[in-house]
C-alpha positions in Angstrom: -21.3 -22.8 -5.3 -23.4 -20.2 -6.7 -24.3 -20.4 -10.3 -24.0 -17.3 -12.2 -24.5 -16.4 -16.0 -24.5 -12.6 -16.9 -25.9 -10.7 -20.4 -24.8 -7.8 -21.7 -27.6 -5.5 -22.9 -25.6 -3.1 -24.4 -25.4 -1.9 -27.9 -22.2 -1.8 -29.8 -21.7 2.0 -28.3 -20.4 0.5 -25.1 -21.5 -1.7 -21.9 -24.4 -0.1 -20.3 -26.2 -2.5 -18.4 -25.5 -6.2 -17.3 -28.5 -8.7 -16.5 -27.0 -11.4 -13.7 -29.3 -14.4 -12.8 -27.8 -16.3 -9.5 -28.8 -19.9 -8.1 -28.4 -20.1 -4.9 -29.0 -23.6 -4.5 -32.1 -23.0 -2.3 -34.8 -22.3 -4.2 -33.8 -18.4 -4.5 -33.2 -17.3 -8.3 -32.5 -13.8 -8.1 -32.5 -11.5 -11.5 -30.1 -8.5 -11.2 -30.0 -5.8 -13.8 -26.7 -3.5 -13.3 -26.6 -0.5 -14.6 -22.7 0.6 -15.2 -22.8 4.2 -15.8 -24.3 4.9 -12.3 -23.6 1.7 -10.4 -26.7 1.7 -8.9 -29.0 -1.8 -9.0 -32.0 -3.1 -9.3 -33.5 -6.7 -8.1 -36.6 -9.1 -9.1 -36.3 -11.7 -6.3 -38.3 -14.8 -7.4 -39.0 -17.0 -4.4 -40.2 -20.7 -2.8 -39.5 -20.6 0.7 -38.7 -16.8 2.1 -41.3 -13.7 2.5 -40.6 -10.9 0.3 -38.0 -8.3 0.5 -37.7 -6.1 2.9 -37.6 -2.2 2.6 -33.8 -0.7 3.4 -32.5 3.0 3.9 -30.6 4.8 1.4 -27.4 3.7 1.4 -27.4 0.5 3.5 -26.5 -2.7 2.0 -29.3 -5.0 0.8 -28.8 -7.6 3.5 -31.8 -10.2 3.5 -34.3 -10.1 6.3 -33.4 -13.2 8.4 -30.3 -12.2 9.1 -30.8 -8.4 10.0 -30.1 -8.0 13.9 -33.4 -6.0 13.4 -35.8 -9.2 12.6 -34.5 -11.9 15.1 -34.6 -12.3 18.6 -31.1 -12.2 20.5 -30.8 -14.1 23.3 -29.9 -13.0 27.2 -25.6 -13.9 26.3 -25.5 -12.2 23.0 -26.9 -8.8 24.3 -24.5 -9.4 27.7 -21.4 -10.0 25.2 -22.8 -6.6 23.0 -22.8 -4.5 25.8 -19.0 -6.0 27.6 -17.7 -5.2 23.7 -19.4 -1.9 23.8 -17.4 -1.2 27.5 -13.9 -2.3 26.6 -14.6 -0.3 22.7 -11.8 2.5 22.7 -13.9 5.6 21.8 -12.7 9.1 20.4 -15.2 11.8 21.4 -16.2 14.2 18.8 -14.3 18.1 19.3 -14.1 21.1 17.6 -11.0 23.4 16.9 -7.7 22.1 17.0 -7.8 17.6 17.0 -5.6 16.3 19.8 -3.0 13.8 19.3 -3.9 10.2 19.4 -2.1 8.7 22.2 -0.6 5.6 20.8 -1.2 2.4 21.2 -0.4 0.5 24.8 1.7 -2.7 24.6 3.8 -4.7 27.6 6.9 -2.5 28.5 9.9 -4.7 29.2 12.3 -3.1 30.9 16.1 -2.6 28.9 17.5 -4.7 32.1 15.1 -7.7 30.9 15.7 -8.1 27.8 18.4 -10.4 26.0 21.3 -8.4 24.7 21.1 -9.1 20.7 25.0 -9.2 20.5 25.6 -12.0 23.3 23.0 -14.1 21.7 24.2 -14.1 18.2 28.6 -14.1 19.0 28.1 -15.6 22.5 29.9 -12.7 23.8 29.5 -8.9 24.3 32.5 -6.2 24.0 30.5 -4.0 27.0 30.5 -7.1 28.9 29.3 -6.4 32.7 28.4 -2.8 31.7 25.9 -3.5 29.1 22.8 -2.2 29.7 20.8 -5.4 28.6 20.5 -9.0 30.1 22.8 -11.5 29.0 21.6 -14.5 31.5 19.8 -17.0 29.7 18.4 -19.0 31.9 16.8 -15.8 33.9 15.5 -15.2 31.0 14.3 -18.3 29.7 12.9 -19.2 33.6 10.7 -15.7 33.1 10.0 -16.2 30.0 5.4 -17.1 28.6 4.8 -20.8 27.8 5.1 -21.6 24.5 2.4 -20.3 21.6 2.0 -23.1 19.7 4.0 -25.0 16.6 6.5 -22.2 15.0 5.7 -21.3 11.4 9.7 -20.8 10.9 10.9 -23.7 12.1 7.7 -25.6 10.1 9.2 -24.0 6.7 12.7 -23.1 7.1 13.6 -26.1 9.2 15.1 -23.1 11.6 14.1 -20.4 13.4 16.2 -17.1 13.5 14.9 -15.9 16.7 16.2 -19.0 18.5 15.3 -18.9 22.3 13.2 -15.4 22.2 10.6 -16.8 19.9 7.6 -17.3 21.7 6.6 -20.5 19.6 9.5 -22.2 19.9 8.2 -25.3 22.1 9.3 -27.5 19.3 12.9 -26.2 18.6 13.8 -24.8 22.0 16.7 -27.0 23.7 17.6 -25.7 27.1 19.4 -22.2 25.9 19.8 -23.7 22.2 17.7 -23.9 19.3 17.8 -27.0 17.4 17.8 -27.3 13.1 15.5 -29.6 11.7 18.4 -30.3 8.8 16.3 -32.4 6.7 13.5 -29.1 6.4 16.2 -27.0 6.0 18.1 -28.6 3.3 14.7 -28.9 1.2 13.6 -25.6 1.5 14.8 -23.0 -1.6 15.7 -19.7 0.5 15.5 -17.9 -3.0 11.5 -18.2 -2.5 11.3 -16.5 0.5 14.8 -14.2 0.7 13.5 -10.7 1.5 14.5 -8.0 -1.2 15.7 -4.6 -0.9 16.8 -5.0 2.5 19.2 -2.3 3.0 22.4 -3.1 4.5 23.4 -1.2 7.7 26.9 0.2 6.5 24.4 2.4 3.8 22.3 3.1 6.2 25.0 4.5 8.5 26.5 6.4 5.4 22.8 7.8 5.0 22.6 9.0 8.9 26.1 10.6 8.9 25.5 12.5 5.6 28.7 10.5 3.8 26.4 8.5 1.1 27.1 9.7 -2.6 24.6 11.5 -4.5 26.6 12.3 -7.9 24.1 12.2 -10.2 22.0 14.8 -8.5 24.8 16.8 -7.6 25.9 17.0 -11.5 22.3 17.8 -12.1 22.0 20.6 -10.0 25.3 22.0 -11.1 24.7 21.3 -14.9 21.6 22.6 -14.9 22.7 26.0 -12.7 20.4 25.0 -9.5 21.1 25.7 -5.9 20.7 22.8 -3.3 18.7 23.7 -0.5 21.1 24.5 2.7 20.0 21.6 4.9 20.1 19.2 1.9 23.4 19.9 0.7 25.7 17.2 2.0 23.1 14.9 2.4 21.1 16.7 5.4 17.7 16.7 5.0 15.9 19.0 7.2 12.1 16.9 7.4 10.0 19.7 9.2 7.3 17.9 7.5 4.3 19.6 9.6 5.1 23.3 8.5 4.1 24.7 5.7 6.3 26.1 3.1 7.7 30.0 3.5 7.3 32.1 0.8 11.0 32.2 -0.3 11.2 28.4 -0.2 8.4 28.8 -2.4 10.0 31.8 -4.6 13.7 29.5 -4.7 11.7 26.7 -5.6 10.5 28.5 -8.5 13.5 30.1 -10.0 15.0 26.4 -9.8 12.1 25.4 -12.1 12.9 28.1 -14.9 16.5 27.8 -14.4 16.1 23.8 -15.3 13.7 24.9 -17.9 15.7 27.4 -19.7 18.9 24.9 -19.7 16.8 22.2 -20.6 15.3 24.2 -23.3 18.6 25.4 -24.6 20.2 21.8 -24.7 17.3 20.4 -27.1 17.6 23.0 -29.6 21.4 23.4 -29.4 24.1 22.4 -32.2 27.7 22.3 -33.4 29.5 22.4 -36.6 33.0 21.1 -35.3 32.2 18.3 -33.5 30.8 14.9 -35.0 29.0 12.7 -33.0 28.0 9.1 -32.7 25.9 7.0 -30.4 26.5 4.1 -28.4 24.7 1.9 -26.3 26.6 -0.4 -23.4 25.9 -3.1 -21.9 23.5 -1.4 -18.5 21.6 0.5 -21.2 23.6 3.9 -20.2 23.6 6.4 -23.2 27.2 7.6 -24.0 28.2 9.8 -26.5 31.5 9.8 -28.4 32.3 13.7 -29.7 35.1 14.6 -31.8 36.4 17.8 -31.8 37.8 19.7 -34.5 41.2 18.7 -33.5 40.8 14.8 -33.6 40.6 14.7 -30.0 37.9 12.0 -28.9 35.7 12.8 -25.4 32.7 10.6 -24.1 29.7 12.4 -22.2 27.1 10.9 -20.5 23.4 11.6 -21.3 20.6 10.4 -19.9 18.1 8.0 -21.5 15.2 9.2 -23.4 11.9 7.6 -21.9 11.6 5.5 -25.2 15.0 4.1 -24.5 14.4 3.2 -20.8 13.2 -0.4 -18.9 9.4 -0.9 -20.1 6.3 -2.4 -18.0 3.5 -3.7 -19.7 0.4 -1.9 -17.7 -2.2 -3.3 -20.1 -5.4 -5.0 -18.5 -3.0 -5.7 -15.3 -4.5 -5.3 -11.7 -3.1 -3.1 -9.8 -3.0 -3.1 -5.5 -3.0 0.6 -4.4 0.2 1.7 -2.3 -1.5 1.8 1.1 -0.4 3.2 4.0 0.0 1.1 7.1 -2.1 -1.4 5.6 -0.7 -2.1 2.3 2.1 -3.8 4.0 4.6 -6.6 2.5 3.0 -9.6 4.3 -0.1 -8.1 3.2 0.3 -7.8 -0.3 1.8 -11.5 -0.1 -2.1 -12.2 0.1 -3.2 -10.7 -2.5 -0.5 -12.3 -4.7 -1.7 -15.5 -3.8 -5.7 -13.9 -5.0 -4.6 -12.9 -8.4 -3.1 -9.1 -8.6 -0.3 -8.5 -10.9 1.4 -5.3 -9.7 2.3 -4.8 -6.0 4.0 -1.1 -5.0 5.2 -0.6 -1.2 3.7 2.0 1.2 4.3 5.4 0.6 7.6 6.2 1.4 8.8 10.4 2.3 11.8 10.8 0.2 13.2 13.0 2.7 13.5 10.4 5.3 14.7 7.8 3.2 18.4 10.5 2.2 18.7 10.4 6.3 18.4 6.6 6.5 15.7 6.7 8.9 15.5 2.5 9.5 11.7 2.9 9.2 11.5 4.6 6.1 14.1 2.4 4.0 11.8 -1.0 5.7 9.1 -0.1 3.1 11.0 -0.3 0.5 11.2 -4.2 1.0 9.8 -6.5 -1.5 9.2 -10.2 -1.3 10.4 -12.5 -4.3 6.7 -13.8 -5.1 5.9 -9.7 -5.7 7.1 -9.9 -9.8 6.1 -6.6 -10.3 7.2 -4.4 -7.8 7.4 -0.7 -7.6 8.0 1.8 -4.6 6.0 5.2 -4.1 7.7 8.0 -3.1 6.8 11.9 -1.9 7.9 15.0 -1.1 8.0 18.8 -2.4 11.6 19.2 -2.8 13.6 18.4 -6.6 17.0 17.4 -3.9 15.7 15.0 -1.7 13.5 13.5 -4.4 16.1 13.2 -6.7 18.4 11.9 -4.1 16.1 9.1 -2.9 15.6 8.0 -6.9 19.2 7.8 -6.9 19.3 6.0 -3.9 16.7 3.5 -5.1 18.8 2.9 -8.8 21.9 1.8 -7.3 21.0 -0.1 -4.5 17.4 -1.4 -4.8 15.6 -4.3 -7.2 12.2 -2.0 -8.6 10.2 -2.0 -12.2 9.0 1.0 -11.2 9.7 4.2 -9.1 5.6 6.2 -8.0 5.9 9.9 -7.2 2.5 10.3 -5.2 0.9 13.7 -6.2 -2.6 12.5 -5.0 -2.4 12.1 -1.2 -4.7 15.0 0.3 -3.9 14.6 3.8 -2.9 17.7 5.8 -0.1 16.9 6.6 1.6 16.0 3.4 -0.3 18.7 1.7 1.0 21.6 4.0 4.6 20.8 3.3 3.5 21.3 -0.6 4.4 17.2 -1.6 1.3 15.3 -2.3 -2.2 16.4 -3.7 -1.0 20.1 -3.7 1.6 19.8 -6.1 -0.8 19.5 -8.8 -1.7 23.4 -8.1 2.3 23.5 -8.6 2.6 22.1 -12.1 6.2 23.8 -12.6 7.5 21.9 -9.7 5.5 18.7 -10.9 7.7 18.9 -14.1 10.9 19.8 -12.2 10.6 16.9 -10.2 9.6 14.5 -12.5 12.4 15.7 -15.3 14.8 15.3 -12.4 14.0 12.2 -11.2 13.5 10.7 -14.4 16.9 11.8 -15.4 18.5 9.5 -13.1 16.3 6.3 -13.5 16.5 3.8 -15.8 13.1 1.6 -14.6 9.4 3.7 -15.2 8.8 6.9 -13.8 5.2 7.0 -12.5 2.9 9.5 -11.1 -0.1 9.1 -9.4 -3.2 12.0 -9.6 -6.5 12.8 -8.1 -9.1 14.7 -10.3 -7.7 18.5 -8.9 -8.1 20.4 -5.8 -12.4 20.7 -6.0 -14.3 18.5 -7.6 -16.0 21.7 -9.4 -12.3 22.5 -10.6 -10.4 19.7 -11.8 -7.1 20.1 -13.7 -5.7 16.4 -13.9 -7.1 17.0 -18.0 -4.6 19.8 -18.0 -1.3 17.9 -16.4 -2.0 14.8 -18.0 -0.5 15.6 -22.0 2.4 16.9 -20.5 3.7 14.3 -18.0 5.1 12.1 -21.3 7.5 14.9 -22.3 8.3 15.2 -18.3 9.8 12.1 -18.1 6.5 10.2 -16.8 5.8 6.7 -18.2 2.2 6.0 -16.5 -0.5 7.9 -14.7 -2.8 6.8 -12.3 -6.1 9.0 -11.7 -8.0 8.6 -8.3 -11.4 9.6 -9.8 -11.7 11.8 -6.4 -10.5 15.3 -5.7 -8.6 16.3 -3.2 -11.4 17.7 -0.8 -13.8 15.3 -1.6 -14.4 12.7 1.0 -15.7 9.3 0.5 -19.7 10.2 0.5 -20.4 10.0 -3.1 -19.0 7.3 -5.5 -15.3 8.4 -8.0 -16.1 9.9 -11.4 -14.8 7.6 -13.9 -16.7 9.6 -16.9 -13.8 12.1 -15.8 -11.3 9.2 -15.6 -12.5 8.0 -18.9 -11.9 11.8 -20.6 -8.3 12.0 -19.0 -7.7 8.5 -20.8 -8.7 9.5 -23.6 -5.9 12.8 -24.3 -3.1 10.8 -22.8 -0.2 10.0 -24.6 0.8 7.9 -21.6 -0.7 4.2 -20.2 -4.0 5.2 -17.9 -4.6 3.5 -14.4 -7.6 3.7 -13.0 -8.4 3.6 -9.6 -11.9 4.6 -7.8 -14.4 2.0 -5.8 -13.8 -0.9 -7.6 -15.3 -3.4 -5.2 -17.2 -5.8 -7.3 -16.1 -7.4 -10.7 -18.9 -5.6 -12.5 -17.5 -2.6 -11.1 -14.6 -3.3 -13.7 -17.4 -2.5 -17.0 -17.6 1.3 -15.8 -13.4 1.1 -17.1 -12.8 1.5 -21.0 -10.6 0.4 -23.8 -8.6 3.5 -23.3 -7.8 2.8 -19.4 -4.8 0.3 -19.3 -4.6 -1.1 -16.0 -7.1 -0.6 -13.0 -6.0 0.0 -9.3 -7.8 -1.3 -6.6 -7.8 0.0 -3.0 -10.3 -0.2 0.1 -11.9 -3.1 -1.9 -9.2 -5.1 -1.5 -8.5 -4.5 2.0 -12.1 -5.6 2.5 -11.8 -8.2 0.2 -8.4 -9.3 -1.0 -10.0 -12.1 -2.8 -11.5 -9.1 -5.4 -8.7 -9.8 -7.7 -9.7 -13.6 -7.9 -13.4 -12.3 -8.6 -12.7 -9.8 -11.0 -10.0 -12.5 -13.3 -12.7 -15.2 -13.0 -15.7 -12.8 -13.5 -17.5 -14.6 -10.6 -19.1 -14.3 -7.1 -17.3 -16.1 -4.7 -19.1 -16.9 -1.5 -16.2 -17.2 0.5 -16.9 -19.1 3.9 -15.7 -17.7 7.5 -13.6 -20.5 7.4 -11.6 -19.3 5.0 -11.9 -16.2 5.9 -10.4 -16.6 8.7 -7.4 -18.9 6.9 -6.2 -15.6 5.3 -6.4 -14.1 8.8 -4.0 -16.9 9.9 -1.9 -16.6 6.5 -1.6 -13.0 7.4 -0.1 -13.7 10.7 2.0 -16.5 9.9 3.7 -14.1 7.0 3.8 -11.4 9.9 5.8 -13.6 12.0 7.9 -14.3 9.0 8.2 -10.6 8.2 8.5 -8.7 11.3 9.4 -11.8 14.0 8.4 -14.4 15.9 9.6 -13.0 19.1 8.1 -10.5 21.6 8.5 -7.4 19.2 7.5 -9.4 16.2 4.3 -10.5 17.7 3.7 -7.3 18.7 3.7 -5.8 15.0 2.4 -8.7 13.9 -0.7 -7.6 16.1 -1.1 -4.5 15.6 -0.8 -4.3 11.7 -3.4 -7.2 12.1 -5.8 -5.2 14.2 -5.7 -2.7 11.1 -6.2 -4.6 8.6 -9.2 -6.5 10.3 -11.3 -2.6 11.1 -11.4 -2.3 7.4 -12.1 -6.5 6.5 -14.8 -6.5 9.1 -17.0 -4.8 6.6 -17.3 -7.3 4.1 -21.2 -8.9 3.4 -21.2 -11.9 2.7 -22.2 -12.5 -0.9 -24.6 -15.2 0.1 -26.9 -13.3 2.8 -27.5 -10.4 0.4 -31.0 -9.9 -1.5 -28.6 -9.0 -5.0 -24.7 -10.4 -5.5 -24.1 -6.9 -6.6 -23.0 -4.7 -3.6 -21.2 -1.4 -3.5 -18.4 -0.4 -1.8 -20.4 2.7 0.3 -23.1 1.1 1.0 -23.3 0.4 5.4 -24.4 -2.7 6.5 -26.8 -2.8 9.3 -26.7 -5.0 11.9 -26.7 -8.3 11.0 -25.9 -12.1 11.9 -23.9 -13.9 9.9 -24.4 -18.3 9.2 -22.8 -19.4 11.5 -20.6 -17.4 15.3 -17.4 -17.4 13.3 -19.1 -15.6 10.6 -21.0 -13.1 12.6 -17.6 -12.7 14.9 -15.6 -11.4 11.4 -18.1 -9.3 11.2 -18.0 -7.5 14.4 -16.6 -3.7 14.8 -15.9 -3.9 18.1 -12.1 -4.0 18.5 -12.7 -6.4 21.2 -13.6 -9.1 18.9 -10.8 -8.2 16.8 -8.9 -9.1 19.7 -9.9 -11.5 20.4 -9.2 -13.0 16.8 -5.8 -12.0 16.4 -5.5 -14.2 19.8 -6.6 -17.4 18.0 -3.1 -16.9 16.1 -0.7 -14.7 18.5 -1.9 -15.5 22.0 -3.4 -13.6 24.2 -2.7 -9.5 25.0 -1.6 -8.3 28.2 -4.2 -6.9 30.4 -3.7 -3.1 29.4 -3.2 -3.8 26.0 -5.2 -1.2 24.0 -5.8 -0.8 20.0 -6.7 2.2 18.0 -7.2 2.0 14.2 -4.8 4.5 12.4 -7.5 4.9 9.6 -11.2 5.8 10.1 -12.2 2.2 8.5 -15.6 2.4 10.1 -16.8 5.9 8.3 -18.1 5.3 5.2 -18.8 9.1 4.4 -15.8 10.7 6.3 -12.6 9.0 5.4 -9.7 10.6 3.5 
């Protein structure tokens, strides 16, 4: 292990600089000195047995000479394997005008005829008996059916598996057309630990889809407060034309909602009686009720909603925070990075408007995992009904610390339909929302930000004083607007400023790749989020707790690959359509990890997170293969763990992982 010892050179004004000697243990000594404010470094490499170091390109990562691609001599099967990668590499051509649709993904179609009828397999019988469109003969099935995978990582904990005779590892506890119970496993094993939360039942669901589910609260919101529910909202139907962009008298109706809440809201606050005495209780689920008296004797209770200082609290200060990612930032996925050290987990970004139709997809990210302690869920959309109605949703039925309202995404998409980064050129319906939603929480209303719309014009400054009077508990500012791409490194001077004039708890969140990275936050900032850093390296959490370099090995690099799939087989199934997720939200994690340097092959420890590696050979194959951007080899990885693919099997990354100066 590397040893490391690091100086501050600052004054009392602050941490400016940061002077970091490493041992390498062979012979190196290399003498960083870090400058903070600009995250930019500079190296005095002090040598006994290497030449002296080479000179690099603006922007590339400082990898040491005698492992660049560049400086060593490849050999006749290396170049034969580069160029067989290169073949099978799935490749977008570069257009202009209007993108085409990515054609998704190919996987092994199974026809409906094929495949076990879920039903017979579970009660032994099937009400649509001979008529039922799926396969209830076993042994066809099981005759048809791949070899086994390997040793089941259900049956190995649970001392079951769930999946019985469909899971494709099930060598060990597959008995003709039975599946066998290890009892003594099973009695041992504390299904509190690993019961899934949040896991909507499907009699809600059903009440979701067929419009029948409840929403009082919002519907004695709208009416208290004089507002109109949009037509395809009212009665629970949610019309989600999420690609259009909003008319102008959606816009306009929108808008007199906001000043109707406003003026009602307004009028409330400042309101009083002279024959009516009141007095104020609390109960027992921390619901505010007020006993009135009228003139006449006559006792009446009214329900009011909390004030923010009254509501559930979550400490945010000098916690770590994993970033809400979409696709990526999913529940077996954040299991890893419990087990590295974050604090606060939050599910993927979830549209509010699919989650009031039930759409089975949408409600699945709102799933936590009991080793996730604090867990929140992140929600968007432009709309006060649907909003409100998925908060609702979330308070009676779901186990969160903290509801997200995302106000920072700036992807087309989301943008156009008026939810996401846009609403913060919509601060009336920021505050509609937020009262709204907050009205019928009792956990912390959070919001996340970017910096504004144009780097050259930001307004986060301007929202952030008024979120804690809007109901908002905790901000989070991207330090990136919401045109700015990825090319130049998040302004946490701005970040700082914004800090500074809140009345609410600060989170960070901009490049933080490095646990130096962490002395560009201040006092003021309460909690820091971390993103694409930890999706290159999970481990980042560990690093920045311990204040240390850790060199991890490929090997156990490549046990977190395995730990990912084994919770993915846990999560999503150990049977044909399990593996198959499993796979693919593998494949996406591994095009962003693939870009990780190895601490110990870089001239300085100190490494930013746009800085492109060139080519490069890692110590040893398994090394240089995590390292690889050819989806072939990621492939071929996510074999070692899920067998192999079938032979039109075909992967493309949802996110741009390999641009480093064009990702959004």
């Amino acid at each position: 292990m590397d040893s490391l010892t690091s100086e501050n050179n600052s004054g009392n004004g602050g941490s400016d600089s940061v002077s970091v000697s490493v041992s390498s243990g062979n012979g190196d000594v290399v003498v960083e000195t870090v400058d903070t404010t600009t995250a930019t470094t500079t190296a005095t490499t002090t040598t006994t047995n290497t030449s002296a170091t080479t000179s690099r390109k603006p922007g590339e990562a400082p990898i040491k000479s005698e492992f660049l691609k560049a400086n060593r001599k490849r050999t006749n099967e290396e170049m034969e394997a580069d160029e067989k990668a290169q073949s099978t590499t799935s490749t977008v051509p570069q257009t202009t005008g209007k993108p085409k649709k990515v054609k998704k993904q190919k996987s092994e179609y199974i026809p409906e005829s094929d495949r076990l009828c879920q039903v017979f397999l579970k009660e032994k019988s099937c009400p649509y008996g001979d008529s039922c469109k799926y396969s209830h003969d076993l042994q066809k099935y099981l005759s048809t059916k791949q070899p086994s995978l390997g040793k089941c990582y259900l049956y190995e904990t649970y001392g079951e598996c769930k999946y019985g005779i469909k899971c494709l590892f099930g060598g060990d506890h597959i008995d003709g057309i039975n599946s066998i119970v290890n009892k003594e496993v099973s009695d041992k094993c504390d299904q509190s630990q690993h019961q899934l939360q949040n896991d909507v039942s499907n009699d809600i669901r059903v009440m979701l889809t067929k419009k029948k589910y409840p929403f009082k609260k919002t519907e004695e919101y709208f009416i208290k407060n004089n507002l109109e529910l949009r037509r395809n909202q009212k009665g629970n139907k949610n019309n989600n034309n999420n690609n259009k962009k909003e008319t102008k008298s959606e816009e306009s109706k929108e808008d007199s909602n906001v000043n109707a809440a406003k003026v009602d809201v307004k009028v409330e606050e400042t309101t009083t009686t002279t024959d009516a005495t009141t007095t104020q209780t609390e109960d027992n689920n921390s619901n505010v009720s007020l006993i009135k008296q009228s003139h006449e004797g006559v006792e009446y209770h009214v329900e009011v909603p909390l004030k923010p200082q009254e509501k559930k609290k979550l400490d945010w200060k000098n916690q770590l925070y994993l970033a809400p990612l979409t696709t990526v930032g999913n529940l077996p996925f954040r299991r890893i990075c419990k087990s590295l050290g974050v604090d606060i987990t939050c599910g993927e970004m979830a549209l509010a408007s699919n989650i009031v139709q039930g759409h089975k997809g949408e409600l699945a990210l709102l799933k936590r995992h009991p080793s996730e302690d604090k867990f929140g869920v992140q929600l968007c959309g432009p709309h006060l009904d649907s909003m409100m109605s998925s908060a609702e949703f979330i308070e009676d039925n779901l186990n969160v610390d903290f509801v997200d309202v995302n106000s920072g995404c700036p992807i087309d998409l989301i943008c156009n339909m008026g939810a996401g980064a846009a609403m913060m050129d919509r601060q009336n319906r920021m505050e509609m929302i937020l009262r709204g939603m907050s009205s019928v929480l009792t956990c912390p209303l959070t919001i996340k930000l970017r910096v504004g719309r144009t780097e050259e014009n930001p307004n986060a400054h301007k929202i952030i004083p008024n979120l804690g009077s809007w109901g908002a508990q905790a901000v989070t500012v991207h330090g990136r607007s919401r045109t700015q791409r990825y090319t130049r490194l998040a302004n946490w001077e701005y970040i700082k400023q914004c800090a500074e004039i809140s009345p609410i708890p600060v989170i960070g969140n901009g490049d933080i790749y490095n646990w130096r990275d962490i002395e560009k936050s201040s006092d003021s900032i309460s909690a820091l989020m971390v993103a694409r850093g930890a999706l290159i390296k999970p481990w980042i959490f560990t690093e920045i707790k311990e204040k240390r370099d850790w060199d991890i090995s490929a090997s156990e690099r490549l046990d977190l690959v395995k730990q990912f799939a084994n919770y993915g087989l846990d999560h999503w199934g150990s049977d044909q359509l399990g593996v198959d997720n499993t796979r693919h939200f593998l494949l996406n994690w591994l095009s962003f990890s693939h870009r990780y340097v190895p601490v110990g092959i870089l001239e300085t420890s100190y490494s930013k997170i746009n800085e492109r590696p060139p080519g490069y050979f890692g110590r040893s194959d398994l090394e240089t293969l995590l390292a690889s951007n050819q989806v072939s080899d990621w492939i071929k990885i996510s074999e070692m763990f899920l067998g192999p693919v079938p032979s039109n099997y075909d992967f493309i990354p949802k996110h741009n992982s390999n641009s480093y100066d064009a990702q959004g």
